[in-house]
Structure formats: C-alpha cells, structure tokens
C-alpha positions in Angstrom: -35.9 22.9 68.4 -34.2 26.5 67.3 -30.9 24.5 68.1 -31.8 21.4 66.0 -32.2 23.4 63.1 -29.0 25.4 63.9 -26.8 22.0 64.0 -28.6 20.8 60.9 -27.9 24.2 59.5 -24.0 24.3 60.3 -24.0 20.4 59.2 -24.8 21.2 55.7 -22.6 24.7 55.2 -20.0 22.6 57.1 -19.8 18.9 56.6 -17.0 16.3 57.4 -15.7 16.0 54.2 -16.3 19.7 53.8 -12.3 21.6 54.0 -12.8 25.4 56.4 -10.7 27.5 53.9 -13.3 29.9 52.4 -12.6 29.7 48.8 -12.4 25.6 48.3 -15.8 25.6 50.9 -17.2 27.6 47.8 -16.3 25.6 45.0 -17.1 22.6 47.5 -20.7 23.3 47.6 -21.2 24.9 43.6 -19.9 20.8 43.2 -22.6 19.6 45.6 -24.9 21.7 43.6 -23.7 20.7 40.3 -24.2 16.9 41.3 -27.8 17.4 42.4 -28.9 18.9 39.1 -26.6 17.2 36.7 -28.9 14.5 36.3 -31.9 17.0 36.1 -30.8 19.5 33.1 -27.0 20.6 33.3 -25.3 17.6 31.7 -27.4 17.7 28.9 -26.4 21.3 28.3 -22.9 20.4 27.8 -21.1 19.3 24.9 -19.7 16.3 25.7 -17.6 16.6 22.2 -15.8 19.5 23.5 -12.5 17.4 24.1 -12.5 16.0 20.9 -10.4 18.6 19.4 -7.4 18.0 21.3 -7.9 14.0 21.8 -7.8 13.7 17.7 -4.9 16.2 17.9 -2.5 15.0 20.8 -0.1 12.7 18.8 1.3 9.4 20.4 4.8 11.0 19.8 4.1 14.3 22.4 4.6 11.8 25.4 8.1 10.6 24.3 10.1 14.1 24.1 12.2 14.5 26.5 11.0 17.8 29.3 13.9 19.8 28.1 13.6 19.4 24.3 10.1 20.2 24.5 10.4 23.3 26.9 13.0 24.1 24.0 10.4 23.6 20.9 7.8 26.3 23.2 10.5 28.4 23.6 11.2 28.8 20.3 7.4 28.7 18.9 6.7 31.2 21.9 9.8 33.7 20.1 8.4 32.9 16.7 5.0 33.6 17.1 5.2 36.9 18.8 7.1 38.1 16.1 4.9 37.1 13.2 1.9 38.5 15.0 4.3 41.6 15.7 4.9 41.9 12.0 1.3 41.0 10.6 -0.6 43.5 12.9 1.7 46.4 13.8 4.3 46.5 10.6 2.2 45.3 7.8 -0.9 47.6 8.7 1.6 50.7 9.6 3.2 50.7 6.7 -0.4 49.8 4.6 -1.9 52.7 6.0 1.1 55.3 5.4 0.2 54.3 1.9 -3.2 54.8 1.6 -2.7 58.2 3.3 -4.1 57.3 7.0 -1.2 56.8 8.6 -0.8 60.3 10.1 -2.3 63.8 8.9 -4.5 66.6 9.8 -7.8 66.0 8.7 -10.1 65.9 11.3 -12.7 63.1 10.7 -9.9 60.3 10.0 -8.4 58.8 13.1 -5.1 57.7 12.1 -2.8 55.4 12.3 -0.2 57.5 14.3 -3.0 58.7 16.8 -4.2 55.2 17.6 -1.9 54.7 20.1 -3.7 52.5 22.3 -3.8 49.9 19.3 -0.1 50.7 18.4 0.3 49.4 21.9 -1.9 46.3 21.7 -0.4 45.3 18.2 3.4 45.9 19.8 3.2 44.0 22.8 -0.4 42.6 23.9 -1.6 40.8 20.8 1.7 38.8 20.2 2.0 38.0 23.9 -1.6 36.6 24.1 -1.1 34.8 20.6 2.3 33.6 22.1 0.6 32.2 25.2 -2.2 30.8 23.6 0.0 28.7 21.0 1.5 27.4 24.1 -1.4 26.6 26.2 -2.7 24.9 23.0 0.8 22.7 23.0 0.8 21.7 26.3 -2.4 21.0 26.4 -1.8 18.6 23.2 1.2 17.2 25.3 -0.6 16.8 28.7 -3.5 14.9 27.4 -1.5 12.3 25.8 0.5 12.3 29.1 -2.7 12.0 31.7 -4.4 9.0 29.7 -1.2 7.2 29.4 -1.2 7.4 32.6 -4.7 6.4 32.8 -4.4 4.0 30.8 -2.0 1.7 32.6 -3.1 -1.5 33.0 -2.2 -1.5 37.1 -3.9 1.2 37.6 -7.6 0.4 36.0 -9.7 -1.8 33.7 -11.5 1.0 32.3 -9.4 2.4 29.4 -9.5 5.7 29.0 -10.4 6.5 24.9 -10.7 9.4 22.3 -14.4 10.4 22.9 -17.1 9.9 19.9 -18.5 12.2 18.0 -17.8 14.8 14.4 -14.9 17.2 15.0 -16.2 18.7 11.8 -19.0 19.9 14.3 -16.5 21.8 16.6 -14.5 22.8 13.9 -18.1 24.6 12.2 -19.2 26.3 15.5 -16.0 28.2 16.2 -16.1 29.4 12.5 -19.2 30.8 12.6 -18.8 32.2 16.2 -15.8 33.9 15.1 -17.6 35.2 12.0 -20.5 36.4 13.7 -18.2 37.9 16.5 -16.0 40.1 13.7 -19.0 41.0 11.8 -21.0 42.5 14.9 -17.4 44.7 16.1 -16.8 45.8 12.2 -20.5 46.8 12.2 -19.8 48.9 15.3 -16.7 50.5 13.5 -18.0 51.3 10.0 -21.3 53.3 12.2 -21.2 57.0 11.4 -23.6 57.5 14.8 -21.5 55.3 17.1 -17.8 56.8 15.8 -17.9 60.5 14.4 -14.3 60.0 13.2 -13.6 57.0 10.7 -10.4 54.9 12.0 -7.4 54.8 9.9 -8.7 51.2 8.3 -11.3 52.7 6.8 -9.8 54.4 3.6 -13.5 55.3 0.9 -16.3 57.3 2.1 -19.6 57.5 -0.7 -20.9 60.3 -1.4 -23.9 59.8 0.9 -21.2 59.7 3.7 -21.1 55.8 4.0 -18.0 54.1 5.0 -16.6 51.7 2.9 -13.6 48.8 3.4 -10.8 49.3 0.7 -7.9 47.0 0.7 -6.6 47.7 4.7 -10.1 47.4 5.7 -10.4 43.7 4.4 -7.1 43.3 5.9 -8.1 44.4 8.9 -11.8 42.2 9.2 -9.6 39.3 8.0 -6.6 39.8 10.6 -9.4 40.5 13.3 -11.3 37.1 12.2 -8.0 35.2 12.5 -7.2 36.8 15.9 -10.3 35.8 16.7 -10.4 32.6 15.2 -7.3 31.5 17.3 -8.2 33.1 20.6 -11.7 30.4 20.5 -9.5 27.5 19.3 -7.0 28.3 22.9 -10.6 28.2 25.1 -11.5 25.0 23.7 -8.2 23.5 24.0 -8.0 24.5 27.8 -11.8 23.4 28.0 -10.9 19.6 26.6 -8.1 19.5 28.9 -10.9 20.8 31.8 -12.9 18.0 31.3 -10.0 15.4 31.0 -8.7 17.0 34.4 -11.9 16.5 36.2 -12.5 12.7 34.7 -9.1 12.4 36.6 -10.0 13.4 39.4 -13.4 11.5 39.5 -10.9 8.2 39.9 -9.8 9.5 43.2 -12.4 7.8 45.1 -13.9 5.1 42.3 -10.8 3.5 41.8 -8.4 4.9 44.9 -5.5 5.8 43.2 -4.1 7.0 46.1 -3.6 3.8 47.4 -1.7 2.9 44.2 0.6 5.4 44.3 1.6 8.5 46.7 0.0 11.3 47.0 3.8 13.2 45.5 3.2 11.3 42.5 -0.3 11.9 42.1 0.5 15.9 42.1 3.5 15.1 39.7 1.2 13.5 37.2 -0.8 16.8 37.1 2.1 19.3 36.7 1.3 19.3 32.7 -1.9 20.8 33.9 -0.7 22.9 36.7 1.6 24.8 34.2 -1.5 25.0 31.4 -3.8 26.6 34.6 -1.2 29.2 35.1 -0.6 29.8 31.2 -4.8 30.5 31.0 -4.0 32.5 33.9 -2.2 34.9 32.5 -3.7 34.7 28.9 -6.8 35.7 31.0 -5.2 38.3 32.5 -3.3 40.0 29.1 -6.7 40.0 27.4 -8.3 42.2 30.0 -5.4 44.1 29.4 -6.9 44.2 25.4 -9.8 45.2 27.4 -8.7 48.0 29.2 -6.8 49.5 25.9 -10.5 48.7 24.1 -12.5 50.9 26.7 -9.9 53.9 26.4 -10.4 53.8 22.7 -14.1 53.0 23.2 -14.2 57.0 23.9 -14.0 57.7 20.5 -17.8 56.4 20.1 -20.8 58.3 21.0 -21.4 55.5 23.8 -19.9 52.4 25.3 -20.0 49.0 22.8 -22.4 46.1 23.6 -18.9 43.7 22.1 -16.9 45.8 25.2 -19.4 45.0 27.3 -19.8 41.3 26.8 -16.1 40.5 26.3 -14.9 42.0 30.1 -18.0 40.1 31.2 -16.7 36.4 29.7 -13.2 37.1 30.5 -14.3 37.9 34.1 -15.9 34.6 34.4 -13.7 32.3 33.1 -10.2 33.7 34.3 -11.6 34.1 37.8 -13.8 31.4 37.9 -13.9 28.6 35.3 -9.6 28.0 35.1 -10.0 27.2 38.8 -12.7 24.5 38.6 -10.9 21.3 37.7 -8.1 22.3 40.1 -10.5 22.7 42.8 -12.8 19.6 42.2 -9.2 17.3 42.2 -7.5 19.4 45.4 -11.3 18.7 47.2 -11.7 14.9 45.8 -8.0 14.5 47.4 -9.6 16.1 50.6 -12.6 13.9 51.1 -10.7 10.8 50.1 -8.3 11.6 52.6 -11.3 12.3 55.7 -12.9 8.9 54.5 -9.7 7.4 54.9 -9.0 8.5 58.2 -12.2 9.1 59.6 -11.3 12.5 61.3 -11.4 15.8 59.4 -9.3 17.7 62.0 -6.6 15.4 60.8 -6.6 16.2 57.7 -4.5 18.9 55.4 -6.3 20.6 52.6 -3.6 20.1 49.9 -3.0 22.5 47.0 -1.9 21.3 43.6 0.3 24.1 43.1 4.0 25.1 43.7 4.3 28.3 46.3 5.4 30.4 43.2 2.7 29.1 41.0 0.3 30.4 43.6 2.1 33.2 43.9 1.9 34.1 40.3 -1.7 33.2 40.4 -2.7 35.4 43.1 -1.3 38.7 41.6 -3.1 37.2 37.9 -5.9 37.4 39.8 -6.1 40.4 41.5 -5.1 42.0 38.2 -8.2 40.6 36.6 -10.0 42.0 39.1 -8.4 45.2 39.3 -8.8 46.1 35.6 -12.6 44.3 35.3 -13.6 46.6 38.0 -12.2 49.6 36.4 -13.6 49.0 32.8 -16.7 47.4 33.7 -18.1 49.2 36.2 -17.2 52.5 34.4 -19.1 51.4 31.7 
C-alpha cells in the first residue's frame, strides 16, 4: 500500500514528460499549476490588453531592415540616450543646484549636491545605462513582434492568423500614468518629511517659517525628471510583458499545430533569437536597477528609518528579474521537451534543450547571481 502511494507520489513530482534538471522541473510544475486554476480565477486576473501596446506600435517596416543596419540604429540610440539622460540628471541638476546655493557648503541641515555621492553615481553611470537598455529592450521588442507573427502568420504554417489583440490602448496608456504619478508622489512625500530625513536634500531649496519644506524651481525639476524616469522604466515592463505573452502564444503552437514537424528544431530556436537577446537585455536591466537599489539603501541612512518605496521596489525587482523574465523561456524550452517525449515515446531519449547560446547563459547566470547577491544584502538588512 505504503509503496503504491510512493510510486503514485514519484509519478506526479516526476512524470514522463517531466525533464530531471531541477530548475525547469520547477517551472514544469508552477505550469501544471497555472493550467489547473487558469480556468478557475488566474486568467481572469490578467490583462489580456497588455500586448496591445507594442502590437499597435511594431511597424510593418521593423521586419524588412537588414540585422546589421538595425544593430547600427540601437547602437547609436543606445550612445544617444545615455548621454541625454547623462546630461538631464547629472549636468543640468549640478549646475541648477550650484545656483540656488545647494550645490556644496557647510550648513548642516542641507545635504548637498556635492555630498550626494551615491546619486552623483546613479545619475553618471546607472540611470543612463538602465534608460539606455530599456530604449533597447523597448526596440527590439517592437522589432521581434513583427518578426514572430510574420512568422506566425505564414500561410504553411497555420490557418489561424495571428492578429493585433482588441481592446483601448488609451486604457494602458492611463494606468501607467497614474501609477507613475502615484509612485513619484509617495517617494517625494517621503523626501520633503522633516521626521523621516533630519537633513533636507539639495533639491529642496525654501523652508517656511514653521520649518516646512517646500519645492522651488530644482524641486519641480526634480518630481518631474523622477516622474519621467519613472514613466519610462513602466513603459520597458510592459513592452517586455507584451512580448511575454506573444512568446508563450508561440510556444503554445508547439504541440496544437507541430511546428516541429514543419520545420527543424535549428530553425525553431533561430526564429526566437529576437527574444533570446530581449531576455538577456531585461536581464541585465533587472540587474542595473538593483544596483539603483543598493545606491537607494546607502542613502536610505540619511532617514530616521528604512522607506516602505525601498522596500517594495527590491521586492518587485526580485521577482521579476529572477523569476518572471524566465517564464516564457521556460514554458517554450519545456513544450519543446514534452513534444519531443510524445514523439518518441521514451523520456531517457530525450535532450532537455536550452534556447540560449553558451555565452548568453553565461551572461545570465552571473545577472542572476548578482540580483541575488545585492537583494540579499539590501533586503534582508532592511
């Protein structure tokens, strides 16, 4: 009986179509769980519009360039945009501040500009790399999805076309907005608090006479360059989220419509190298902004006590560069699996393939291991 329940035990941690290696046996069974309940409560939870951003985006024109004139244009718009960011955060609010008399002295209850030099850091090198990235993960992403449902979309290969979803982009558009407002509001709440920060940063140029802070000019600058940052940063997680779902509707054709017996399974992978190279990008986006994070809770020693924003942003970041990046990956590499054991009938027979180039996982792994080194240190210090 005992053994019975053993083998029916072991059959369900270890099925057929199950692969051994640790990590895709995980995300192997969060998809088993996913399927059970999708029909119950989780599909219903999840905005089925979120790809509409990029579909009404990706023009027909992306998939035409030639590989080498658009690794040029990212280039260049990777060069470009660092140094604007550069400028607009670390040049422009420098030089601001040394004019309004903040930008280095000896008064006690400022924190100036000079002395900030975690956020000299972050506005010299860690802002306009993420911005950088994320402008690139945003234009791949716009170039892959036209790329994947041309693909799609070949008569040969299916009858079911695949089209831009339905729905009101003005909707998408509206909740990032507000997000982002509500976001930048709740941090310069935390900033302009006499109890939190006994010092008042280098932004903050008017005190009242009852000891309030107050936003002059820099201030506003500073909320509105914050809001922007912010702004842009949402816009790259739903641009990699679209490309998620579009990724995972991909694979989903493995078995429905055996694609693999269209075409090899070399071609298959070569199809997905637009979104191999976007995994890696939110890789290491993931991985600069817990950078941000680590910079944030140095400076977070300023305040009388650790920030509820800190807190929550380590948190997300955690979960979504360690965790969320990796689904769609994981839910093609393991539909390519089970297709593969249905095919041949004998698990032991079959190779778990990964998606990825050696030095893409390479890459990966140390991304990783860095998000996991810094999120331990900040959060669990918190």
């Amino acid at each position: 009986m005992i053994s019975k329940i053993f083998k029916k035990v072991f059959k369900f941690i270890f099925p057929d179509d199950a692969p051994t290696e640790k990590i895709p046996l995980l995300y192997y069974h969060i998809f088993k769980l996913y399927r059970f309940f999708k029909s119950i409560i989780i599909v219903s939870l999840i905005p089925k519009s979120i790809e509409i951003i990029v579909s009404y985006l990706s023009p027909a024109w992306s998939c035409n360039l030639d590989k080498k004139d658009t690794d040029k244009i990212l280039n260049k718009s990777f060069y470009i945009v660092s140094f604007l960011v550069f400028i607009l955060t670390l040049v422009v609010q420098g030089l601001w501040s040394f004019g309004e008399g903040t930008f280095r002295g000896s008064n006690n209850d400022i924190f100036y500009f000079w002395d900030d030099k975690l956020n000299i850091l972050n506005y010299f090198f860690i802002v306009p790399l993420y911005m950088a990235l994320g402008i690139r993960l945003v234009s791949l992403t716009i170039d892959g999805f036209g790329f994947i449902t041309n693909f799609f979309n070949r008569d040969e290969l299916s009858d079911k076309k695949m089209t831009k979803p339905k729905g009101s982009i003005i909707y998408l558009f509206f909740f990032i907005i507000v997000l982002s407002i509500a976001i930048t509001i709740n941090y310069m709440h935390e900033i302009l608090d006499t109890s939190l920060y006994l010092q008042h940063f280098w932004c903050i140029t008017k005190i009242s006479s009852s000891g309030e802070r107050i936003f002059s000019g820099l201030g506003i600058y500073y909320t509105l360059l914050t809001y922007n940052l912010l702004l842009v940063s949402l816009f790259v997680v739903i641009s990699y989220l679209s490309i998620f779902l579009i990724t995972i509707n991909y694979g989903s054709k493995i078995k429905n419509e055996k694609i693999l017996d269209t075409i090899s399974l070399s071609e298959f992978k070569g199809r997905l190298s637009y979104f191999v190279n976007i995994n890696l990008v939110a890789k290491a986006i993931a991985a600069i902004y817990m950078l941000n994070a680590l910079t944030w809770k140095y400076q977070s020693t300023l305040a009388n006590k650790d920030t509820l924003n800190l807190q929550l942003f380590v948190i997300a970041l955690a979960f979504l560069g360690l965790f969320v990046i990796s689904i769609p990956r994981y839910y093609i590499e393991l539909e390519i699996y089970s297709y593969q054991v249905s095919k041949v009938g004998e698990p032991n027979n079959v190779v778990y393939n990964d998606l990825r180039p050696r030095n893409v996982k390479i890459i990966t792994n140390v991304l990783d291991w860095t998000i996991i080194a810094i999120f331990t240190k900040v959060f669990f210090s918190i």
